[in-house]
C-alpha positions as CSV (number, residue, x, y, z in Angstrom):
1,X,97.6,-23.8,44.9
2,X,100.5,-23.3,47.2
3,X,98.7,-21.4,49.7
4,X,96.5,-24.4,49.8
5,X,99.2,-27.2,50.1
6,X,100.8,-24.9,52.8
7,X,97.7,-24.6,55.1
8,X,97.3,-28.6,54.6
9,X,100.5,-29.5,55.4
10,X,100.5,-27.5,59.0
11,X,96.5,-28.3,59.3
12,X,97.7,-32.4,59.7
13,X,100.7,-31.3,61.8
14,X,98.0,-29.6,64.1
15,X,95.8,-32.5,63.9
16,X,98.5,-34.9,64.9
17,X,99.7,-33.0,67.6
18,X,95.9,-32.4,69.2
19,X,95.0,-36.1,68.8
20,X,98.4,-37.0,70.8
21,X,97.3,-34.3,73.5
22,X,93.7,-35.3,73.4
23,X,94.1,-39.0,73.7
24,X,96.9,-38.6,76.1
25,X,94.6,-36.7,78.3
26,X,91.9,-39.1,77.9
27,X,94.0,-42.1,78.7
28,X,94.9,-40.2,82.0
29,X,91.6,-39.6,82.8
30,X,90.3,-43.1,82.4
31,X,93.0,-45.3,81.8
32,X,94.9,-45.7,78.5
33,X,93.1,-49.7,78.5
34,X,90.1,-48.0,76.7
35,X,92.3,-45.0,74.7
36,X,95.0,-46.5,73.4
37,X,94.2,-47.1,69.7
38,X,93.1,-43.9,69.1
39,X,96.9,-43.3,68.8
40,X,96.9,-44.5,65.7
41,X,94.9,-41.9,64.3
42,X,97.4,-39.3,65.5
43,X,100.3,-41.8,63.5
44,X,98.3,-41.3,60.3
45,X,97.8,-37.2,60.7
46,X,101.6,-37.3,61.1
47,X,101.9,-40.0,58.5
48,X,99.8,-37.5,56.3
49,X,102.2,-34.4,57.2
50,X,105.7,-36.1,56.0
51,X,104.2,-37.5,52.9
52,X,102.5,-34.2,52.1
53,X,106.1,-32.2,52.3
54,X,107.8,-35.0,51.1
55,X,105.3,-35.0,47.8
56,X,105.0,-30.9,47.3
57,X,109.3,-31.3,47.3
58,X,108.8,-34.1,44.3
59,X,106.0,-31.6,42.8
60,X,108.7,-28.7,43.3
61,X,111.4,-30.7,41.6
62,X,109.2,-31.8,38.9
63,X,108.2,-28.3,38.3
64,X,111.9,-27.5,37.7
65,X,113.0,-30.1,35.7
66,X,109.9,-29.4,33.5
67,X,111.1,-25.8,33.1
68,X,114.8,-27.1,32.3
69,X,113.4,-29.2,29.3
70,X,111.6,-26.4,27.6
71,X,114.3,-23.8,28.2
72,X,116.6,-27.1,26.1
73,X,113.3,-27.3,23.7
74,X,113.6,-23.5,22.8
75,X,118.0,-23.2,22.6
76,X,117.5,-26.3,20.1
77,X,114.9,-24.7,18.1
């Protein structure tokens, strides 16, 4: 599963960062009047990276505090 986590963590940073290019382009092209909402859907891919890494950092501390309570289980036992 963290192979998978990984690749969708840097797959929303890629999407945010071609959706700022792409729409940035556009805007250029033929003016930002008719382009410029589309920037929110760039917001949101970058929204989506820093929740991911800020929720696989919660699921990594988690994971450690879960191991700390059955390494206390087993000593008590």
């Amino acid at each position: 599963m963290g192979i998978y986590n990984k690749v969708m963590l840097y797959f929303w940073l890629v999407m945010a960062i071609f959706i700022f290019i792409g729409v940035t382009v556009m805007g250029l092209k033929s003016g930002f009047e008719r382009w410029y909402h589309f920037y929110l859907f760039g917001a949101i891919s970058l929204l989506m990276f820093f929740v991911r890494k800020w929720m696989m950092k919660r699921m990594e501390r988690h994971l450690l505090f879960l191991e700390e309570q059955k390494r206390q289980s087993e000593n008590q036992a």
